[in-house]
N, CA and C atoms of all chains as a GROMACS GRO file, in nm:
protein
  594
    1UNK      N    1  -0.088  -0.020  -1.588
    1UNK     CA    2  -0.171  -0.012  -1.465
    1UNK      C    3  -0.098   0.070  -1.358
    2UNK      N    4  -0.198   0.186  -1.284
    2UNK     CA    5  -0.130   0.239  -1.207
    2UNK      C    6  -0.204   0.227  -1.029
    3UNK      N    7  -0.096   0.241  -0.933
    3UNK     CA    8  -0.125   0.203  -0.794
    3UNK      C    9  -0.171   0.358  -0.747
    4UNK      N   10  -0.290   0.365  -0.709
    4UNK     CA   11  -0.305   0.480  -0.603
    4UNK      C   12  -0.283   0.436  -0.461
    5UNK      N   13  -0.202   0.491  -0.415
    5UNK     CA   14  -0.187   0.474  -0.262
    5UNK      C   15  -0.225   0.569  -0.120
    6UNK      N   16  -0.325   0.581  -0.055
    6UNK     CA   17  -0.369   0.633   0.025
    6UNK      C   18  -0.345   0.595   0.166
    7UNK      N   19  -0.251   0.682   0.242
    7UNK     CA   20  -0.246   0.620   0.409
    7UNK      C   21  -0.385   0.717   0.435
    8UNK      N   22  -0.492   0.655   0.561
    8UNK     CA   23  -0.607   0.745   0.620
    8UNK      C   24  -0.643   0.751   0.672
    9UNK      N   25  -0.556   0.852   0.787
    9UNK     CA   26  -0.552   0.866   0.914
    9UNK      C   27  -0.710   0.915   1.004
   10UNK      N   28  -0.787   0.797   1.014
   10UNK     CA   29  -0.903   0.877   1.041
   10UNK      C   30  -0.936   0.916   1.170
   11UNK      N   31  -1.023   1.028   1.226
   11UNK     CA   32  -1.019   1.081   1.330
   11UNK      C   33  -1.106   0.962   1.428
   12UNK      N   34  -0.981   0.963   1.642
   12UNK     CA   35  -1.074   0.866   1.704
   12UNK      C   36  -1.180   0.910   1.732
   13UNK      N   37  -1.245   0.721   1.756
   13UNK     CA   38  -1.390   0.716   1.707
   13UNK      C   39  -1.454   0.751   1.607
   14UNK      N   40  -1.402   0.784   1.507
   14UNK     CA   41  -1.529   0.765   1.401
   14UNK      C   42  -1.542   0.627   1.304
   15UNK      N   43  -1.419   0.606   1.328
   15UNK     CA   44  -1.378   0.435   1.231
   15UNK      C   45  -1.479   0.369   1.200
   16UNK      N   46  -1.594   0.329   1.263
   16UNK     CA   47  -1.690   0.273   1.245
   16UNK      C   48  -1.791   0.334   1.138
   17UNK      N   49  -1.816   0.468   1.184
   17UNK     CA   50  -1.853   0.574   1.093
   17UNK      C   51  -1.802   0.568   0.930
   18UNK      N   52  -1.679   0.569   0.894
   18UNK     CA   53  -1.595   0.576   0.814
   18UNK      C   54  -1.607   0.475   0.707
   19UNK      N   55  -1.621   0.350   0.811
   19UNK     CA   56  -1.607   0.223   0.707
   19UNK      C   57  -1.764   0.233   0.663
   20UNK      N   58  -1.866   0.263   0.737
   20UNK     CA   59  -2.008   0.241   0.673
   20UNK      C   60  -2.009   0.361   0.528
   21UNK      N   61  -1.936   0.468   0.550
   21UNK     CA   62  -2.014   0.587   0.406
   21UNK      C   63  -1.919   0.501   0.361
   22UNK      N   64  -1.785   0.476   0.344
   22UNK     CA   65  -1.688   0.418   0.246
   22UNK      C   66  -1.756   0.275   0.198
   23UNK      N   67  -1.846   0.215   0.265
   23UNK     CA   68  -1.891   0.116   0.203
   23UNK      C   69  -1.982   0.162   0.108
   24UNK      N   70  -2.035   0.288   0.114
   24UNK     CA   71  -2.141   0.339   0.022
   24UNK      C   72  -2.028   0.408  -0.118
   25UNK      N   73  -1.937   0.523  -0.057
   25UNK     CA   74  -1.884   0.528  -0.119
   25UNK      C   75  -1.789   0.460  -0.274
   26UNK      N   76  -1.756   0.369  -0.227
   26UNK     CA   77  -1.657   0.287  -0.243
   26UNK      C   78  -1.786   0.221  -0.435
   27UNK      N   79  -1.892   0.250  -0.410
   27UNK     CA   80  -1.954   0.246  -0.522
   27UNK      C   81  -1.965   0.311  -0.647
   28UNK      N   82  -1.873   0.501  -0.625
   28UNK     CA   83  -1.840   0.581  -0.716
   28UNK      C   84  -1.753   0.530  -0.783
   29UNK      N   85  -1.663   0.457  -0.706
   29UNK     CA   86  -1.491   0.459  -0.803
   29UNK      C   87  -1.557   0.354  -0.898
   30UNK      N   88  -1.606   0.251  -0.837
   30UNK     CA   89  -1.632   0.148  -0.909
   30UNK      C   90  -1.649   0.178  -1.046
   31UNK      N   91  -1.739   0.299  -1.078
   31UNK     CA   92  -1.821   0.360  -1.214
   31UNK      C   93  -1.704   0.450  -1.287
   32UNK      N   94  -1.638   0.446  -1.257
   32UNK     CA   95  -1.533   0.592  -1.346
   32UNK      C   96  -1.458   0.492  -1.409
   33UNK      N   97  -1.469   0.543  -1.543
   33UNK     CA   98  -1.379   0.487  -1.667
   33UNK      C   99  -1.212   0.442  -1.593
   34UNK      N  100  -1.195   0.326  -1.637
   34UNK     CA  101  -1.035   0.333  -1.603
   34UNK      C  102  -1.026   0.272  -1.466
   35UNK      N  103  -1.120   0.289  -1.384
   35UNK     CA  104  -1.097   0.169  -1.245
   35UNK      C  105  -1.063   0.058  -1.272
   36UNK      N  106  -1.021  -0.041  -1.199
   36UNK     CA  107  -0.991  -0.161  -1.205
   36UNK      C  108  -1.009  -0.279  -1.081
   37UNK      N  109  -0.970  -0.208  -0.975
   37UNK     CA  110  -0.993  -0.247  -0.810
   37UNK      C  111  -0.979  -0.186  -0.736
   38UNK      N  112  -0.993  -0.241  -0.631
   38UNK     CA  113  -0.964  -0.154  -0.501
   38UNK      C  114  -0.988  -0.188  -0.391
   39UNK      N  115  -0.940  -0.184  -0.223
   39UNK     CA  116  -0.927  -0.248  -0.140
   39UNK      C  117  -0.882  -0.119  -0.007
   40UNK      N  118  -0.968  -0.158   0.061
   40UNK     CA  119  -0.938  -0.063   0.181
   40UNK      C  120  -0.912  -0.174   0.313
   41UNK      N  121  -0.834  -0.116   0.363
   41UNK     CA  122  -0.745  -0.177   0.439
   41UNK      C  123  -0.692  -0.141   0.613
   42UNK      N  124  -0.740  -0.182   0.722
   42UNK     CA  125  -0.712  -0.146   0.820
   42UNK      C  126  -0.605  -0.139   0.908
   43UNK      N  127  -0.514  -0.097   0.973
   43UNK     CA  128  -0.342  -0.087   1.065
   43UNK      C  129  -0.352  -0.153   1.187
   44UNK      N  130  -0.347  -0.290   1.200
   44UNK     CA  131  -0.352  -0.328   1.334
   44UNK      C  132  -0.244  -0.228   1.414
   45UNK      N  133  -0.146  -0.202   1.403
   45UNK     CA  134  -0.118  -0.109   1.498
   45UNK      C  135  -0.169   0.009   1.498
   46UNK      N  136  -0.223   0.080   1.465
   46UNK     CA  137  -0.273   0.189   1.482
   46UNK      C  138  -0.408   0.182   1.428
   47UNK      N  139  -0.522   0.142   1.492
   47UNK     CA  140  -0.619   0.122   1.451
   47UNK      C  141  -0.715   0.228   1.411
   48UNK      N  142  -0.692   0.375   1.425
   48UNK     CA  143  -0.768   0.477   1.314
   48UNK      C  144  -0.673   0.492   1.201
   49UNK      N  145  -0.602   0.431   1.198
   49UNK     CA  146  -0.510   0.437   1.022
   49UNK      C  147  -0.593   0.287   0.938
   50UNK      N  148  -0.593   0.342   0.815
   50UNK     CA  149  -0.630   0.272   0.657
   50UNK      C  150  -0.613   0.295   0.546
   51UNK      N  151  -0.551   0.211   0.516
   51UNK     CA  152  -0.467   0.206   0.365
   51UNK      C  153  -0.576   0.166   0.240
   52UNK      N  154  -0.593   0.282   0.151
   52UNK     CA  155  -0.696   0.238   0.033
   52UNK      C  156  -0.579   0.219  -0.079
   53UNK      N  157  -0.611   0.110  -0.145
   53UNK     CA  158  -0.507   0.121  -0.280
   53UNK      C  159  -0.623   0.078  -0.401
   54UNK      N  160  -0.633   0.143  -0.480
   54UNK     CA  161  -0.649   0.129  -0.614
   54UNK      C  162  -0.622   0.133  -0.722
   55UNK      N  163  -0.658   0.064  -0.815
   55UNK     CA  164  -0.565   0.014  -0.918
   55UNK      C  165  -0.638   0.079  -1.044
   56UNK      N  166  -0.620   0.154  -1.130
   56UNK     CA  167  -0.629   0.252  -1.213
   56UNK      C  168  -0.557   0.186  -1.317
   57UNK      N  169  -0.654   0.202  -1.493
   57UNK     CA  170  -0.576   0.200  -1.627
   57UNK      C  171  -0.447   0.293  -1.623
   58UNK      N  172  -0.449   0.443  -1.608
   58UNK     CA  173  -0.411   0.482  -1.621
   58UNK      C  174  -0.358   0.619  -1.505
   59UNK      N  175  -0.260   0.700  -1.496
   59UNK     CA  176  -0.272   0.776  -1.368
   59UNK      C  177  -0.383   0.852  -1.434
   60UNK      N  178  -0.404   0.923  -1.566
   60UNK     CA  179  -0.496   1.047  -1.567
   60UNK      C  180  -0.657   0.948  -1.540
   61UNK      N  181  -0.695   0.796  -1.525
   61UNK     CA  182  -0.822   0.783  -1.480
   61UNK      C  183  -0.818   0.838  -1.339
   62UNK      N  184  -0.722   0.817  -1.230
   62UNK     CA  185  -0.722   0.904  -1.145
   62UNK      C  186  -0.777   1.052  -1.098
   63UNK      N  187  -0.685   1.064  -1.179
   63UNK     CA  188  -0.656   1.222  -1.158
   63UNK      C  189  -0.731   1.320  -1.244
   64UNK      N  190  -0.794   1.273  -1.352
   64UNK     CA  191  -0.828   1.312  -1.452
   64UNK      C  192  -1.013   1.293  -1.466
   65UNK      N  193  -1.021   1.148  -1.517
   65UNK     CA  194  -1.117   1.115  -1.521
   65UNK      C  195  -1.194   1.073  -1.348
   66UNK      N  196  -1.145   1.074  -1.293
   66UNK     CA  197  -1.213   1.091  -1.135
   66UNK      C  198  -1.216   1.182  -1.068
   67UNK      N  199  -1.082   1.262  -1.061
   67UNK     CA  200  -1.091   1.336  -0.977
   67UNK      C  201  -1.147   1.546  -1.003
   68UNK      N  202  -1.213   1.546  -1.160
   68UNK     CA  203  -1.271   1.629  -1.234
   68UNK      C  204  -1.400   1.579  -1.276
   69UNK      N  205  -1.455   1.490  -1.237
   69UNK     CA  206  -1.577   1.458  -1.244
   69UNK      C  207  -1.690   1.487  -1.106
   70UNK      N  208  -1.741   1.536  -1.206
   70UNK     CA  209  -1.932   1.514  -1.048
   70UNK      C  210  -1.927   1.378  -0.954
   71UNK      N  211  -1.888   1.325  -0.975
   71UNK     CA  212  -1.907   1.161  -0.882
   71UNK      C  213  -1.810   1.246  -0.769
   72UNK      N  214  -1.693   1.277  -0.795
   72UNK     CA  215  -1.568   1.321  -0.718
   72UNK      C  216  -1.597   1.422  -0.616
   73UNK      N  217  -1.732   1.506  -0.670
   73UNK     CA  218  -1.751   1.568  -0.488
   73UNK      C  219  -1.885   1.518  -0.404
   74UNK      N  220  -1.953   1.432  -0.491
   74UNK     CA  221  -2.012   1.291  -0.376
   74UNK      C  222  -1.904   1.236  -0.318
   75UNK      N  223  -1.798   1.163  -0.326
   75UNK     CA  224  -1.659   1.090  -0.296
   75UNK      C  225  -1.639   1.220  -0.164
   76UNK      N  226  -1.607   1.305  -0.217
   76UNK     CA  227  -1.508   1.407  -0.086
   76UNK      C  228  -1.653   1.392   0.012
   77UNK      N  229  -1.742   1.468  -0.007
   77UNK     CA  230  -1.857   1.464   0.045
   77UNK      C  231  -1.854   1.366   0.193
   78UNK      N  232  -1.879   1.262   0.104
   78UNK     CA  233  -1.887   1.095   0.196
   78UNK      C  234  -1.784   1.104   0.340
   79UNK      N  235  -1.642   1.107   0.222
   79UNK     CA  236  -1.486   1.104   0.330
   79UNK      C  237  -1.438   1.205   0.349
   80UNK      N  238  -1.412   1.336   0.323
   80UNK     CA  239  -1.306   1.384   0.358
   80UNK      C  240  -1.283   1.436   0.463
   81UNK      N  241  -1.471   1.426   0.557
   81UNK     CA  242  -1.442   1.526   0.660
   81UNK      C  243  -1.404   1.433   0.763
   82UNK      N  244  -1.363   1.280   0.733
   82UNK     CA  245  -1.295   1.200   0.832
   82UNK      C  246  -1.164   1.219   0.828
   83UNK      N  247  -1.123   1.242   0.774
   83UNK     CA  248  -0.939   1.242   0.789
   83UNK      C  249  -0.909   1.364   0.850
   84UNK      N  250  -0.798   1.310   0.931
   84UNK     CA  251  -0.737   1.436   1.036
   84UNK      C  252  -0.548   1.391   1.054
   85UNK      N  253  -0.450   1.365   0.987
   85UNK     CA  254  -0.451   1.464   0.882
   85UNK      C  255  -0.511   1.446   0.727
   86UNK      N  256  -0.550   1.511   0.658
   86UNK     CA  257  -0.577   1.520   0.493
   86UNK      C  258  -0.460   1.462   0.443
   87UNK      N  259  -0.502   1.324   0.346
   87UNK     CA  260  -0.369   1.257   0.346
   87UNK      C  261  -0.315   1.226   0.213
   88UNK      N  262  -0.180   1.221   0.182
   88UNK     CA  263  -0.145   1.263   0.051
   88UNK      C  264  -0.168   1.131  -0.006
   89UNK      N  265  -0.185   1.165  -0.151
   89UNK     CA  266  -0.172   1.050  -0.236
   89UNK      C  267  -0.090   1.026  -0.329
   90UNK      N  268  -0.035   0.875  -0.354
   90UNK     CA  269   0.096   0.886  -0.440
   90UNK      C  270   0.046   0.781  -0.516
   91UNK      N  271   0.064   0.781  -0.661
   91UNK     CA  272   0.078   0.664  -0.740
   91UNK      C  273   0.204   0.599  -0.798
   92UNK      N  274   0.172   0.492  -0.825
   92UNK     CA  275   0.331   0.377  -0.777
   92UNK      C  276   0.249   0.279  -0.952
   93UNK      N  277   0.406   0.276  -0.950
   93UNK     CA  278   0.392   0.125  -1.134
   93UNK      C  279   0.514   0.013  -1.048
   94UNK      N  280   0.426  -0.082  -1.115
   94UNK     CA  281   0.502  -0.220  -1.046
   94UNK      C  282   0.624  -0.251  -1.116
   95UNK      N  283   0.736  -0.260  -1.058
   95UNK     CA  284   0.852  -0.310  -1.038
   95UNK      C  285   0.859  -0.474  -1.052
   96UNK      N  286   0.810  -0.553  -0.926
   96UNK     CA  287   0.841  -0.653  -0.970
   96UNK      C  288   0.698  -0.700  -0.865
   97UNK      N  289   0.586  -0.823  -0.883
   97UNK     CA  290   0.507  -0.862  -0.851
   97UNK      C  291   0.493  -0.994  -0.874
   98UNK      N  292   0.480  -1.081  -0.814
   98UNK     CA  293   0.442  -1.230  -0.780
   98UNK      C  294   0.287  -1.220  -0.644
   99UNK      N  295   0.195  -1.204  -0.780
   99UNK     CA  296   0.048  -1.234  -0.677
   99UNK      C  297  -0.010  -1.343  -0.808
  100UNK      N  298  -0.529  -1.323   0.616
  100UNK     CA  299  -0.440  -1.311   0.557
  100UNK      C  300  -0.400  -1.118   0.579
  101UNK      N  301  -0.287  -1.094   0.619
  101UNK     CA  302  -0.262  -0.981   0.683
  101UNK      C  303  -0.157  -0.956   0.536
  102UNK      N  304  -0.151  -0.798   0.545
  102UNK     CA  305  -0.083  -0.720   0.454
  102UNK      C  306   0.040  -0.649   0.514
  103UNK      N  307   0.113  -0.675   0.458
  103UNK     CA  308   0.277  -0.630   0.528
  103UNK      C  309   0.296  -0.467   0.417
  104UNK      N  310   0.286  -0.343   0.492
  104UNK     CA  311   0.294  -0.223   0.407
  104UNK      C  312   0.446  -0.184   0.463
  105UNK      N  313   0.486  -0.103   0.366
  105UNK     CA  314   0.660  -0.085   0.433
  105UNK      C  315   0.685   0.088   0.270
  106UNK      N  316   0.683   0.141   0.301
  106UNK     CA  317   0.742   0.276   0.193
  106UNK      C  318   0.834   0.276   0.242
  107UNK      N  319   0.937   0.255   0.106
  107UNK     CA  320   1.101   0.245   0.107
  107UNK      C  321   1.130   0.394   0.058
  108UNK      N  322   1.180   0.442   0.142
  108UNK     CA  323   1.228   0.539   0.082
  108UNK      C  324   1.400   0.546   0.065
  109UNK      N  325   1.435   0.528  -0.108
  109UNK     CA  326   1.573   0.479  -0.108
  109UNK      C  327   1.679   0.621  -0.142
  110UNK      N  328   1.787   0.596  -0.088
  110UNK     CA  329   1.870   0.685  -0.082
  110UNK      C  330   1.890   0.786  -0.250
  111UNK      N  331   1.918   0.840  -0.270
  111UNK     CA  332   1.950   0.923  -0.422
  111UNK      C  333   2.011   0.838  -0.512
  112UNK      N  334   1.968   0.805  -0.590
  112UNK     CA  335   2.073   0.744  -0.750
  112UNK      C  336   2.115   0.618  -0.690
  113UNK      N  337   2.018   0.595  -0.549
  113UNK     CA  338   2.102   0.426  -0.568
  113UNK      C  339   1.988   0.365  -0.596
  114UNK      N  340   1.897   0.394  -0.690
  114UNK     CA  341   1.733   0.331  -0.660
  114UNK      C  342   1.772   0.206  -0.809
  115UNK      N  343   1.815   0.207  -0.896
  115UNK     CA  344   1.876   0.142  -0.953
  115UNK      C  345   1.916   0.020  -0.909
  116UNK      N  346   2.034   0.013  -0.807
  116UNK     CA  347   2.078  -0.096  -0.689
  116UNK      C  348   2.015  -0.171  -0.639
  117UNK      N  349   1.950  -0.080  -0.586
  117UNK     CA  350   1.825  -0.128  -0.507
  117UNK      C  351   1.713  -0.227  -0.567
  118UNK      N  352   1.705  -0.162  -0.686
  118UNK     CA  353   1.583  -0.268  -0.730
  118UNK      C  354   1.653  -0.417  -0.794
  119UNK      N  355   1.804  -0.414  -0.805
  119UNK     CA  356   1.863  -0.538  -0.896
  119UNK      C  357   1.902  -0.634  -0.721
  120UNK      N  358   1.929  -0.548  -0.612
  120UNK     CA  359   1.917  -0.647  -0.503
  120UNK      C  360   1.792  -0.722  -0.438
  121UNK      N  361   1.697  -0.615  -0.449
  121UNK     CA  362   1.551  -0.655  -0.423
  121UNK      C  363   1.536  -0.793  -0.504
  122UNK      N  364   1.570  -0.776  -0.624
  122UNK     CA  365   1.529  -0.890  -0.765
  122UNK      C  366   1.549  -0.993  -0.643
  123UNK      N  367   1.709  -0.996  -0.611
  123UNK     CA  368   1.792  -1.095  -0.507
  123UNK      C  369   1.708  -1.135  -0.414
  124UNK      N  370   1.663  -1.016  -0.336
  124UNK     CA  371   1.639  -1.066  -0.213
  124UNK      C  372   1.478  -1.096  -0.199
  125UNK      N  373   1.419  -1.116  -0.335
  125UNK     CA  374   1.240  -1.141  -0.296
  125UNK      C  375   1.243  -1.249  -0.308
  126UNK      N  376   1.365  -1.340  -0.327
  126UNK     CA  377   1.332  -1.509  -0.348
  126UNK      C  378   1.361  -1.502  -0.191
  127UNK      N  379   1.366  -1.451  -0.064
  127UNK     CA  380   1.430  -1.467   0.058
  127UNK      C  381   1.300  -1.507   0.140
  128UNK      N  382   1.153  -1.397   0.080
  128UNK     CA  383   1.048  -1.388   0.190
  128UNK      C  384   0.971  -1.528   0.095
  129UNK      N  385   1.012  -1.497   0.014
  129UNK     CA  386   0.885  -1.593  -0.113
  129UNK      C  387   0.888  -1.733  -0.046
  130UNK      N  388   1.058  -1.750   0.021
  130UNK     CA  389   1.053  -1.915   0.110
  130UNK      C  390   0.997  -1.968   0.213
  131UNK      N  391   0.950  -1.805   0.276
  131UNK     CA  392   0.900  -1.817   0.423
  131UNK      C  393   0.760  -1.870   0.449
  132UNK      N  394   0.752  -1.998   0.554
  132UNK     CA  395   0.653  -2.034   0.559
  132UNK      C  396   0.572  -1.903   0.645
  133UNK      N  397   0.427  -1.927   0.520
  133UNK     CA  398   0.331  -1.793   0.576
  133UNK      C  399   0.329  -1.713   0.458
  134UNK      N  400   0.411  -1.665   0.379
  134UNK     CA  401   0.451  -1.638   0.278
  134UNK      C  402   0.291  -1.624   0.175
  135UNK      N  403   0.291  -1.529   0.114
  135UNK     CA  404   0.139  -1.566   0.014
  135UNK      C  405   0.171  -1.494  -0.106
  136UNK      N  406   0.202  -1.350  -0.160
  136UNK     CA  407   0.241  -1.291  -0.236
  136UNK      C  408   0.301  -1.186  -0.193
  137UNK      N  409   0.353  -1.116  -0.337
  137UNK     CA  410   0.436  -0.944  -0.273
  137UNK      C  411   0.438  -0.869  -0.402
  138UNK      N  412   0.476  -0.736  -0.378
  138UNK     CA  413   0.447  -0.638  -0.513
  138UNK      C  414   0.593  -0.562  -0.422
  139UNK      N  415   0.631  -0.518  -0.526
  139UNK     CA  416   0.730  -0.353  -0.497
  139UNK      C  417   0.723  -0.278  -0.616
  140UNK      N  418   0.667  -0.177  -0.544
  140UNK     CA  419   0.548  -0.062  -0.695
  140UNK      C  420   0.711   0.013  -0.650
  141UNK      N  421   0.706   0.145  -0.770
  141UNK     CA  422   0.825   0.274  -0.711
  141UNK      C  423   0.738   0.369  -0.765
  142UNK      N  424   0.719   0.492  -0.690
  142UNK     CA  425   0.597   0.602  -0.672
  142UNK      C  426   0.622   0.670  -0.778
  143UNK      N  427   0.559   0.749  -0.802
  143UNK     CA  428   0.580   0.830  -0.988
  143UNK      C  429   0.604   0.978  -0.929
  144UNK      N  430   0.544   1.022  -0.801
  144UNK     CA  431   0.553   1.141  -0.785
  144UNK      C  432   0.726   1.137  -0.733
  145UNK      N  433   0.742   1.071  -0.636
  145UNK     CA  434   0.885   1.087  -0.602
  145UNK      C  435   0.939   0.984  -0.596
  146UNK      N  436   0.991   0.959  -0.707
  146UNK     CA  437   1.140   0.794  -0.756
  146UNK      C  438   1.183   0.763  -0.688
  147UNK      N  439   1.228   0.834  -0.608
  147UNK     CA  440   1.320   0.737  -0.508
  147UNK      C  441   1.247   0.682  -0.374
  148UNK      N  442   1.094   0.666  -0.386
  148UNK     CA  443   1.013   0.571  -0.288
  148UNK      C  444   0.981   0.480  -0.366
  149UNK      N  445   0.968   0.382  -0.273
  149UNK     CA  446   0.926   0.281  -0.344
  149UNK      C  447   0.759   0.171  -0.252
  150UNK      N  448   0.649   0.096  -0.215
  150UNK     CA  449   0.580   0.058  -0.195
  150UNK      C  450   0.620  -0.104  -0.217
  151UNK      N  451   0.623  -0.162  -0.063
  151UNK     CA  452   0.637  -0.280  -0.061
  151UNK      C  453   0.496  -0.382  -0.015
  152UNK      N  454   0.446  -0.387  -0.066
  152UNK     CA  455   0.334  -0.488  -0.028
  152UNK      C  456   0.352  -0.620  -0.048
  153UNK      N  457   0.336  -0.725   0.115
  153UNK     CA  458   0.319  -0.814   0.120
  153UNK      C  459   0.258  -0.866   0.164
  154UNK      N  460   0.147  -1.032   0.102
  154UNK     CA  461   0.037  -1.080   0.200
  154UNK      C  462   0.110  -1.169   0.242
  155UNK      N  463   0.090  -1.221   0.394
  155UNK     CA  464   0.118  -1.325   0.487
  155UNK      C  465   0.002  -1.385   0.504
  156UNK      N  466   0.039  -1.514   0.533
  156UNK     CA  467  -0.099  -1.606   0.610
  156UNK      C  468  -0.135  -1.532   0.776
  157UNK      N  469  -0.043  -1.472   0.860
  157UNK     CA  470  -0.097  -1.455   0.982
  157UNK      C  471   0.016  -1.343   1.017
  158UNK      N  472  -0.020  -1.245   1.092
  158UNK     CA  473   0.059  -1.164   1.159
  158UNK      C  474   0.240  -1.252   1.174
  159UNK      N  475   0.197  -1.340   1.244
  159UNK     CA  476   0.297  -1.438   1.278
  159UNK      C  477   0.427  -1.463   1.204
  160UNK      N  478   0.320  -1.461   1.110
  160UNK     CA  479   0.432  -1.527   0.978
  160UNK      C  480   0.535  -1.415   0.914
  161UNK      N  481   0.528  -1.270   0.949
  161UNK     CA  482   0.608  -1.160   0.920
  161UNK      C  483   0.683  -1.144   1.047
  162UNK      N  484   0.642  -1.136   1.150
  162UNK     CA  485   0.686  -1.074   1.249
  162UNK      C  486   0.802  -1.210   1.318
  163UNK      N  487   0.739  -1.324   1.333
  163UNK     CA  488   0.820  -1.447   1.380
  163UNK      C  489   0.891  -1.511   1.256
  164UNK      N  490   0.846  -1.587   1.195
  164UNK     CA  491   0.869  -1.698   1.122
  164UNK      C  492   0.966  -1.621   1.022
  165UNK      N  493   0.932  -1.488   0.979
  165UNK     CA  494   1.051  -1.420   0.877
  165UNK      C  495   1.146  -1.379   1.001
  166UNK      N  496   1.123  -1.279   1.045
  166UNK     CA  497   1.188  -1.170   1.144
  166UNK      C  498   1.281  -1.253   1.222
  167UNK      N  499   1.263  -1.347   1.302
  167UNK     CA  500   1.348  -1.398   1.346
  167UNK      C  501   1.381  -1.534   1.300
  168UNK      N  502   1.433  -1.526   1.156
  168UNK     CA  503   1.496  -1.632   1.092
  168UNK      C  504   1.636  -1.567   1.038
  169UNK      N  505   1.702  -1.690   1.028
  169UNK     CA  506   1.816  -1.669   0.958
  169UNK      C  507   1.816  -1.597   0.846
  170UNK      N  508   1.732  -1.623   0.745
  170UNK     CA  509   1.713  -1.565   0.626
  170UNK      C  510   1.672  -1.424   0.655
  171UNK      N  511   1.618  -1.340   0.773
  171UNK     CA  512   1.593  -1.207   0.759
  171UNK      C  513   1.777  -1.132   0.789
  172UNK      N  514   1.847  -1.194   0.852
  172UNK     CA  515   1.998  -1.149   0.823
  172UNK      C  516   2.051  -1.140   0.694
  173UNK      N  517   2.002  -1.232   0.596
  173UNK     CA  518   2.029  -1.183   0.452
  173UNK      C  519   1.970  -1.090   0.434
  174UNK      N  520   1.866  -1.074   0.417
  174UNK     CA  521   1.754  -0.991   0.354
  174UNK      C  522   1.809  -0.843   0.388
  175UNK      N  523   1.816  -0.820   0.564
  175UNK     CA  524   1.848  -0.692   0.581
  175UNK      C  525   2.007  -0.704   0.506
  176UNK      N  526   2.133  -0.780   0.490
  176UNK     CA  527   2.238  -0.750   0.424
  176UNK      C  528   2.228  -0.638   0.332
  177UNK      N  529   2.098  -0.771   0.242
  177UNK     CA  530   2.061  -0.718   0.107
  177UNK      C  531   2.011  -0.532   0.100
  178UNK      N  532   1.932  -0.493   0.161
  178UNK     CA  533   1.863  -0.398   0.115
  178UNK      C  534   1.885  -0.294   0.211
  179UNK      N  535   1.858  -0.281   0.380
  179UNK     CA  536   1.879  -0.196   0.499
  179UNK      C  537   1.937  -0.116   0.425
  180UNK      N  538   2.114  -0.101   0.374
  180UNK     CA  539   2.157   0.006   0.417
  180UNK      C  540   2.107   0.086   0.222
  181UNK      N  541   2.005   0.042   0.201
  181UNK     CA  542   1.933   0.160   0.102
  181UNK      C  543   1.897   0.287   0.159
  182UNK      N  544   1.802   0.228   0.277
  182UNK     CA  545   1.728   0.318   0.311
  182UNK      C  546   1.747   0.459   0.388
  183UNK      N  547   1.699   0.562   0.361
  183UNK     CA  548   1.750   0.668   0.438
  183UNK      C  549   1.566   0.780   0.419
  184UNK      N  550   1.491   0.793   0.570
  184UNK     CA  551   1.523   0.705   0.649
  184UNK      C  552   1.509   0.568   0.683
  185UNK      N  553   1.523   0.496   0.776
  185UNK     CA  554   1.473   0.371   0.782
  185UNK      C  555   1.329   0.354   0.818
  186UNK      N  556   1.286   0.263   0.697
  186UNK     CA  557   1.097   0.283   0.714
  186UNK      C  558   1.030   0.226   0.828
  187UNK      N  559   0.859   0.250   0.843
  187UNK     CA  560   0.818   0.186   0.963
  187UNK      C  561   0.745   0.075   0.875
  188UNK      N  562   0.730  -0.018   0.944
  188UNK     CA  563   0.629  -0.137   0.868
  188UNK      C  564   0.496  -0.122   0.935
  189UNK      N  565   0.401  -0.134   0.882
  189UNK     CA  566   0.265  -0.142   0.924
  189UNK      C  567   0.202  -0.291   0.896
  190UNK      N  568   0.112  -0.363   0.943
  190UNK     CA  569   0.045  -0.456   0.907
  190UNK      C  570  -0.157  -0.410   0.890
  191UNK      N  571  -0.197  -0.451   0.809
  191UNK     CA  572  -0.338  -0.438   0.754
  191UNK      C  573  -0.432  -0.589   0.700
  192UNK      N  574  -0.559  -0.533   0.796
  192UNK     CA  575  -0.667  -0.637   0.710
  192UNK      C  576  -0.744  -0.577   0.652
  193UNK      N  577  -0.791  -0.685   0.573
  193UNK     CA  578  -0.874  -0.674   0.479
  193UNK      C  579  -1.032  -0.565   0.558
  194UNK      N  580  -1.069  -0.458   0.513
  194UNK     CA  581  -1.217  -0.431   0.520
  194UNK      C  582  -1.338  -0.426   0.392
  195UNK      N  583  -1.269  -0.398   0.327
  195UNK     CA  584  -1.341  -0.420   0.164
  195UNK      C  585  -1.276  -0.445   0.074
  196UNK      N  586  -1.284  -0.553  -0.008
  196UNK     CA  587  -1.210  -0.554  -0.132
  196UNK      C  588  -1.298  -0.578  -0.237
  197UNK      N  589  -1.236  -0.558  -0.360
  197UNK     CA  590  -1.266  -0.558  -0.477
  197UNK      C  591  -1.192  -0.573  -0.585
  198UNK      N  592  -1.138  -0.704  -0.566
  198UNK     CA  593  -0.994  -0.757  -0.659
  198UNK      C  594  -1.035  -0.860  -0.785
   0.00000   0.00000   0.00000
């Protein structure tokens, strides 16, 4: 299982904006082979920052099977023109976990 | 229940160290009342970060009840001088999940 990690710095005032398409959004990943979960997440200190992490079979369902698929420019579509900066993504394998 | 985010970014070739003190030092927060779970992923694009996620029962419980306990003087013993640089911590709630 692999961690996608997204910081997402979204532009002020639109936050509200953001969370409603991502609630629509947030229905693509669901469908692509190899998802598993996922959770978007808000910065009490910095309240236009949000952390999406999802949890992927594999990195290429990522990168591969999501992010080369038709669903993937509905996805940009929805979000990308909220982020200011465009924000990198890193995937992470667990070390050590107690949940 | 609030999310404690923290990217370690650990010094060169000591990431090794690091993860056999971590082993050490995750029985430190696991005691803290407030305490709920924790993960430490290490990033695939660049090894020597690592992703600390932890849930707390309340802001409180990271910032007071750990932070200013005795046991966070171990903890930093343990791990601080990994880091280079020294990370920022963020805290996050929940806006959508799907776990």
């Amino acid at each position: 299982m692999i961690l996608e990690v997204a910081i997402l710095d979204v532009k002020q005032n639109e936050e509200k904006k953001f969370e409603m398409e991502f609630f629509k959004a947030q229905k693509i990943i669901m469908n692509i082979n190899g998802y598993i979960s996922h959770q978007l997440q808000r910065c009490i200190e910095r309240p236009n920052r949000y952390i999406l992490l999802v949890n992927w079979e594999t990195l290429e369902s990522h990168t591969i099977d999501f992010r080369l698929s038709d669903e993937y420019n509905e996805w940009r579509k929805l979000l990308h023109h909220f982020y200011d900066p465009f924000p990198e993504v890193d995937h992470y394998k667990t070390i050590y976990s107690n949940v």
